[in-house]
C-alpha positions in Angstrom: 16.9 -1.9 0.7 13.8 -1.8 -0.5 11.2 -4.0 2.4 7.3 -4.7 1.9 5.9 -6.0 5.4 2.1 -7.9 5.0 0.1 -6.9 8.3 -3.7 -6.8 7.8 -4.1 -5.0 11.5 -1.9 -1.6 10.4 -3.3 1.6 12.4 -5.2 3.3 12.6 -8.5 0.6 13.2 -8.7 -2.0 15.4 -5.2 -3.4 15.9 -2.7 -5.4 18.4 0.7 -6.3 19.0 1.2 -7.0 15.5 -0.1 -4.0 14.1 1.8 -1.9 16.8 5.2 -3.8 16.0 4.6 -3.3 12.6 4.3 0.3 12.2 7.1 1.0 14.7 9.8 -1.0 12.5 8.6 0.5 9.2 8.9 3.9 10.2 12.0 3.5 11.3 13.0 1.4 8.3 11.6 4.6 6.5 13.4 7.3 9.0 17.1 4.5 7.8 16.3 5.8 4.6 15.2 2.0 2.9 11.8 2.4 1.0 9.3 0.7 2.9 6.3 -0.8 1.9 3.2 -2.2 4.2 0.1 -4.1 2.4 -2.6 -6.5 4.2 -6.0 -8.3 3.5 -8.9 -5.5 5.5 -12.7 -6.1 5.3 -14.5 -3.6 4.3 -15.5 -2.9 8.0 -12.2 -2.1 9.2 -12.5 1.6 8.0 -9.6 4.0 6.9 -8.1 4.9 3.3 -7.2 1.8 1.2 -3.8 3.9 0.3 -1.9 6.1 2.6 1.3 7.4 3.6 2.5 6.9 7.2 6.0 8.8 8.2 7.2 7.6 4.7 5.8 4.2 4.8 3.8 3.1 1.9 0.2 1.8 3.1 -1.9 -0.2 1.0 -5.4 -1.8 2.7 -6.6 -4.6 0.2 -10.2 -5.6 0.7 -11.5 -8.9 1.3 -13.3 -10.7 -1.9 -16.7 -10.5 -0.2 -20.1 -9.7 -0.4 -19.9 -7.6 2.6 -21.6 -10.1 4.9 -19.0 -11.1 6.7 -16.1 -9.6 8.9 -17.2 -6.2 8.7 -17.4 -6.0 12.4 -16.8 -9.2 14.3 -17.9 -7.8 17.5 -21.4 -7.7 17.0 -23.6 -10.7 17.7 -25.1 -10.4 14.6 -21.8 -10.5 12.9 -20.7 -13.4 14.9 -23.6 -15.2 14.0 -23.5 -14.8 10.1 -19.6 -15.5 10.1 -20.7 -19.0 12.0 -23.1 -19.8 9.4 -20.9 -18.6 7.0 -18.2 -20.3 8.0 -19.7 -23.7 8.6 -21.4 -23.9 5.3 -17.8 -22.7 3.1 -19.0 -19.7 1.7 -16.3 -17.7 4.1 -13.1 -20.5 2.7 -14.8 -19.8 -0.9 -14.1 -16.1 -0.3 -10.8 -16.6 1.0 -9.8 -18.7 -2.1 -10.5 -16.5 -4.4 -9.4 -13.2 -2.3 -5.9 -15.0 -1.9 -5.6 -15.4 -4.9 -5.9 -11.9 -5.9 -3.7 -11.0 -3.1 -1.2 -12.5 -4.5 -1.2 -11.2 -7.6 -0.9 -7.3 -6.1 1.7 -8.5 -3.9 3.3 -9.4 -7.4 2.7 -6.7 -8.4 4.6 -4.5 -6.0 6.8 -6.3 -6.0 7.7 -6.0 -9.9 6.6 -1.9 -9.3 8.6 -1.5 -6.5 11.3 -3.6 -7.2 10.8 -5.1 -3.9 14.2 -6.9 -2.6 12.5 -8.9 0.8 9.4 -9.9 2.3 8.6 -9.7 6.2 5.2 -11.2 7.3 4.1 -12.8 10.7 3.4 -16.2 12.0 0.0 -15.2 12.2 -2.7 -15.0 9.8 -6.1 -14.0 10.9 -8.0 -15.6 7.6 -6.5 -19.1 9.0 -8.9 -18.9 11.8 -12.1 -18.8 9.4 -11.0 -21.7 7.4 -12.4 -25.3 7.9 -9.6 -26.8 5.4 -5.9 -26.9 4.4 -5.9 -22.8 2.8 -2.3 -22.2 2.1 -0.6 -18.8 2.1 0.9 -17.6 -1.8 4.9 -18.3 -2.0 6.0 -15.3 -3.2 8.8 -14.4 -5.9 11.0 -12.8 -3.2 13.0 -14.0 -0.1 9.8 -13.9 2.7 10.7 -14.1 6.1 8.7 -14.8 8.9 8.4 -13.1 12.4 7.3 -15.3 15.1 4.5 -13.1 17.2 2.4 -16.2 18.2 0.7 -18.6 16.0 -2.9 -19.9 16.5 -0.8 -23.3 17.4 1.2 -21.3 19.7 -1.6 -19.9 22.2 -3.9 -23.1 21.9 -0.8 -24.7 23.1 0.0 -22.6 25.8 -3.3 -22.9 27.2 -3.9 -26.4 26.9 -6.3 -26.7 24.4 -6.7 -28.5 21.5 -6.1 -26.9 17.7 -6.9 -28.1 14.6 -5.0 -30.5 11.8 -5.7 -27.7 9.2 -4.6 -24.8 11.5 -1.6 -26.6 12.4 -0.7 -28.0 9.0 -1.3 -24.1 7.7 1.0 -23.0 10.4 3.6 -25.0 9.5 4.1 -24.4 5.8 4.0 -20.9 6.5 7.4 -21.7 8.5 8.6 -24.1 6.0 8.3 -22.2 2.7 9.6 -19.0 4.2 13.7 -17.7 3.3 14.5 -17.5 7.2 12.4 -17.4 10.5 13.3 -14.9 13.4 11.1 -14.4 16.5 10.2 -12.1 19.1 11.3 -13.7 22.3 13.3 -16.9 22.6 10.4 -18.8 24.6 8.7 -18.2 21.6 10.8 -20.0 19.4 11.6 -22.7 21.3 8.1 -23.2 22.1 7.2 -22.4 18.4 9.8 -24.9 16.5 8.1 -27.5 19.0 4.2 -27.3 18.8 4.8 -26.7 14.7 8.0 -29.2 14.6 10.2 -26.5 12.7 14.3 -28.0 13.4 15.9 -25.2 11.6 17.5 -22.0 12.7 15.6 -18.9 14.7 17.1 -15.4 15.1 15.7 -13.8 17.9 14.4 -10.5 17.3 13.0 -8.6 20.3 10.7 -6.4 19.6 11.4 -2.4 20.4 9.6 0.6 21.3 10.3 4.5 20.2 12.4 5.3 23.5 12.6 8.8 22.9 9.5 9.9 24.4 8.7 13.7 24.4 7.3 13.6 28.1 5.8 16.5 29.8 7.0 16.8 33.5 4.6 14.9 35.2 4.2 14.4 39.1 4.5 10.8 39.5 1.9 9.6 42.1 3.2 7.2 44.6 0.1 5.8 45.5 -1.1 5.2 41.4 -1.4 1.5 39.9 -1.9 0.7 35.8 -2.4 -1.8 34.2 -2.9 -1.4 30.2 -3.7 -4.4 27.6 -7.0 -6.3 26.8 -9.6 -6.8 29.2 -8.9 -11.0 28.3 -7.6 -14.4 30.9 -4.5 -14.5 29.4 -3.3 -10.8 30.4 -3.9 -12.1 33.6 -6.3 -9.1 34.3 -9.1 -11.1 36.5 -6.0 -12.3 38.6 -5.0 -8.6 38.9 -8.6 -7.7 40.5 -8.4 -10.6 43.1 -5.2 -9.3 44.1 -6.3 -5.5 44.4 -8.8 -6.3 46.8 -6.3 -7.4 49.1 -3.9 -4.2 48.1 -7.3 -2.5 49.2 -7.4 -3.7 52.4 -3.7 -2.8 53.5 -3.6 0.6 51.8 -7.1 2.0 50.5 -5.9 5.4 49.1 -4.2 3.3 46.6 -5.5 3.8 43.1 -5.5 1.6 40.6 -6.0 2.1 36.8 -7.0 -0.3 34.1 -6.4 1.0 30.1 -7.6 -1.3 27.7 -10.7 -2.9 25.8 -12.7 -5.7 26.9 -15.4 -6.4 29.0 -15.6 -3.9 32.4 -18.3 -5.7 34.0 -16.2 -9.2 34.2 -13.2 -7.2 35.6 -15.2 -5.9 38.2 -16.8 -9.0 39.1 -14.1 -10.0 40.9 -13.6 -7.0 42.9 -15.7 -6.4 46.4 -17.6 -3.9 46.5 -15.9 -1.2 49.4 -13.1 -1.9 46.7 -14.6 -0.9 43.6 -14.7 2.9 43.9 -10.6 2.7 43.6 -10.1 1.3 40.4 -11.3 2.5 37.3 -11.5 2.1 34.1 -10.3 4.2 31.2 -10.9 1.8 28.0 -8.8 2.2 25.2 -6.7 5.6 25.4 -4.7 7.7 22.9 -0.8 7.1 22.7 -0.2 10.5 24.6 -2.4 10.2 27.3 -1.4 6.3 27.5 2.0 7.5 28.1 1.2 10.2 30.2 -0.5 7.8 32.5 2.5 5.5 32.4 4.4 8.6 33.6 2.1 9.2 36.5 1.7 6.1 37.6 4.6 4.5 40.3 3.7 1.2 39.2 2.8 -0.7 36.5 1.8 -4.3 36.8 1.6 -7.1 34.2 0.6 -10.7 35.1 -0.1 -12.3 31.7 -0.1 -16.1 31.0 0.7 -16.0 27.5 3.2 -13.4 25.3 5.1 -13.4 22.5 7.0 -10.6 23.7 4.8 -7.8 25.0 4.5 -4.3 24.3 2.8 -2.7 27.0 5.8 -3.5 29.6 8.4 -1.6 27.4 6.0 1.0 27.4 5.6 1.2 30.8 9.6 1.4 31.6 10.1 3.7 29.1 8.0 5.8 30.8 9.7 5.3 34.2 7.0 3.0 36.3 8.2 0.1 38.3 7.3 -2.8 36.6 5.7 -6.0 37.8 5.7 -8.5 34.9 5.0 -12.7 34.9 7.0 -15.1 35.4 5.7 -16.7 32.5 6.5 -17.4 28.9 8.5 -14.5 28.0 8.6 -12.2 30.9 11.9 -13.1 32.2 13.8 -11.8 29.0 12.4 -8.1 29.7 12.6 -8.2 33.3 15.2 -9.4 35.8 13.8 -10.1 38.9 14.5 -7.2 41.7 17.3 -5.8 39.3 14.9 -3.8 37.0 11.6 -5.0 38.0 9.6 -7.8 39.7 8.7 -10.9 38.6 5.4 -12.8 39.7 3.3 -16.0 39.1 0.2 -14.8 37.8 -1.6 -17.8 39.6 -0.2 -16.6 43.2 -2.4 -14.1 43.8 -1.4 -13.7 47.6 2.1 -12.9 45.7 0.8 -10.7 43.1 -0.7 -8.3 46.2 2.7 -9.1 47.9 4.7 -6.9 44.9 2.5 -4.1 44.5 1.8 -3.7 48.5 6.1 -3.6 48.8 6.6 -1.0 45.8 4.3 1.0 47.4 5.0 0.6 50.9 9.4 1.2 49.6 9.3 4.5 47.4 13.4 3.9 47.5 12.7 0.8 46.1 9.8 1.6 43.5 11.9 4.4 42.5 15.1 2.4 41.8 13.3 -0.3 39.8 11.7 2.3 37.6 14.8 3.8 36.8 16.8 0.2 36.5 14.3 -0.3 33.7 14.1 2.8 32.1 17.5 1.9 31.4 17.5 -1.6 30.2 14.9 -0.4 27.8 16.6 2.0 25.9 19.7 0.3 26.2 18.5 -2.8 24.5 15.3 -2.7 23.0 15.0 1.4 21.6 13.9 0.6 18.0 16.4 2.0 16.3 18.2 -0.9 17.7 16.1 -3.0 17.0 15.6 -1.9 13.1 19.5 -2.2 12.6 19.4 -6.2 14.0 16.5 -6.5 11.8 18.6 -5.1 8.6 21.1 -7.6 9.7 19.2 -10.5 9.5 17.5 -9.2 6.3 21.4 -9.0 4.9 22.6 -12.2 6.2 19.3 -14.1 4.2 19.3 -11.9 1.3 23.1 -13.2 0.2 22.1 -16.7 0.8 18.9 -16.3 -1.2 
């Protein structure tokens, strides 16, 4: 089969779950033996080769139709500034206009060179965020199917707030003009198909992890804590903090790590200040020392708000830490609560202190959970298990196209 995925957040650059999922099933697509494409919209900013080869996977970066001015690096206030402007005065929709339109066009195009037989993209497009009108996405001359991973719609929902007609009307013709929809969690999809009022059928698709981790022997440390994701609300990393200063106070040799990007300052904000001196914070780390951390670590904890179906858990029970993961959204899928892990409200912080002060007051018990989710991972959701549901689905809505 021959498979072209669209992701404009493909590593290496600045990337999330999306980009991580992304790369993952198209090398193993590639490893199956199916020629794999990958192509996406970059700014100029994002860095990196415009054509590459990843593991056998076909990368193309195609560049925004822009003056430079804009998106080159959000982060800076500058930046932020001009895309405002930009933004508020059209110049940034006129760009995405035309750019679109040349997208599509060498999407054609590989598709014709590459006799291209399906077309995977997400829920998600990061250009619907700059528009301040209806902008919608090329229908292409191949079955396109969509992976839920969280729409714009999606989050706003999930935190109460308000999204736009535009965004929500993009959104939804996205779903509508694609061959078949499959998701990454079923809260997602239920929750999806309501907020964007899609009524037809959703294949759940989990997303998987490369379970086969060559891991050195490591001594795990029974007294170490990570957490790894972005330094934002809704990975519940400020409720985390609260919590650790109680930890603290029961058991102060206790360690806690935090991995990830974001602001350091606001984290530890909300940590006292005899506490401070037993966390720290490592930014954004390498794969292999993110996994040797994992493997170090006795715990891992997780109390997000909002997921499509998260990453960073799978990581951390592939690795053999005793996860803590929320009770929200789409924890309870990955974790069964006191079978292979612990579940939590990420508003309780009194319980949030509660699970990490009992795994590591119980080594027995820490050490049992770790392994109970060691094996649900590779059990369910290794990627090679993953790819072959995914070639599946693919199957089942390419003889109905």
């Amino acid at each position: 089969m021959n498979i072209l995925y669209l992701c404009d957040e493909y590593p290496p650059g600045r990337h999330g779950g999306i980009g991580t999922y992304v790369r993952l099933i198209a090398r193993q697509m590639a490893k199956l033996g199916h020629k794999v494409i990958v192509a996406g919209m970059y700014s100029t900013g994002y860095g990196g080769d415009s054509e590459f080869i990843d593991e056998g996977v076909k990368v193309y970066r195609f560049r925004w139709k822009s003056d430079g001015t804009w998106a080159d690096d959000r982060q800076l206030l500058l930046s932020k500034l001009t895309n405002r402007i930009l933004r508020d005065t059209g110049v940034i929709e006129n760009h995405i206009k035309q750019s679109l339109i040349s997208y599509e066009a060498k999407l054609e195009q590989l598709i014709t060179d590459e006799q291209i037989d399906i077309v995977e993209m997400p829920d998600y497009n990061d250009y619907i965020r700059f528009c301040k009108s209806y902008v919608p996405f090329p229908q292409l001359s191949v079955p396109v199917v969509v992976k839920m991973n969280g729409t714009i719609t999606y989050f706003d929902n999930e935190a109460g707030l308000p999204t736009g007609a535009h965004i929500v009307k993009m959104e939804q013709a996205i779903l509508n003009q694609a061959s078949a929809v499959s998701s990454a969690s079923r809260y997602t999809a239920e929750k999806s198909a309501g907020y964007l009022n899609y009524d037809k059928p959703i294949t759940v698709l989990y997303n998987g992890i490369n379970t086969d981790l060559k891991l050195a022997e490591i001594l795990r440390n029974p007294l170490q804590v990570v957490f790894t994701g972005s330094l934002v609300q809704k990975k519940g990393i400020y409720q985390l903090a609260k919590a650790w200063n109680i930890v603290n106070k029961n058991i102060p040799d206790a360690r806690l790590l935090i991995l990830g990007k974001g602001p350091q300052k606001a984290v530890a904000d909300y940590l006292s200040d005899g506490v401070k001196s037993s966390v720290t914070f490592k930014g954004h780390v390498p794969a292999d020392e993110l996994y040797g951390i994992l493997s170090s670590s006795a715990i891992a904890v997780f109390p997000s708000y909002a997921e499509a179906f998260a990453l960073a858990p799978l990581e951390a029970m592939a690795c053999g830490a005793a996860v803590i993961n929320s009770n929200r959204t789409s924890g309870p899928e990955l974790v069964e609560g006191s079978i292979n892990g612990l579940l939590v409200d990420p508003d309780n912080i009194n319980q949030l202190a509660e699970a990490i002060l009992l795994l590591l007051k119980d080594a027995e018990l820490c050490t049992r959970l770790g392994k109970a989710g060691n094996e649900k991972v590779k059990a369910f959701f290794d990627i090679n298990i993953i790819a072959k549901q995914t070639l599946e689905f693919y199957e089942g809505v390419l003889s109905n196209a």
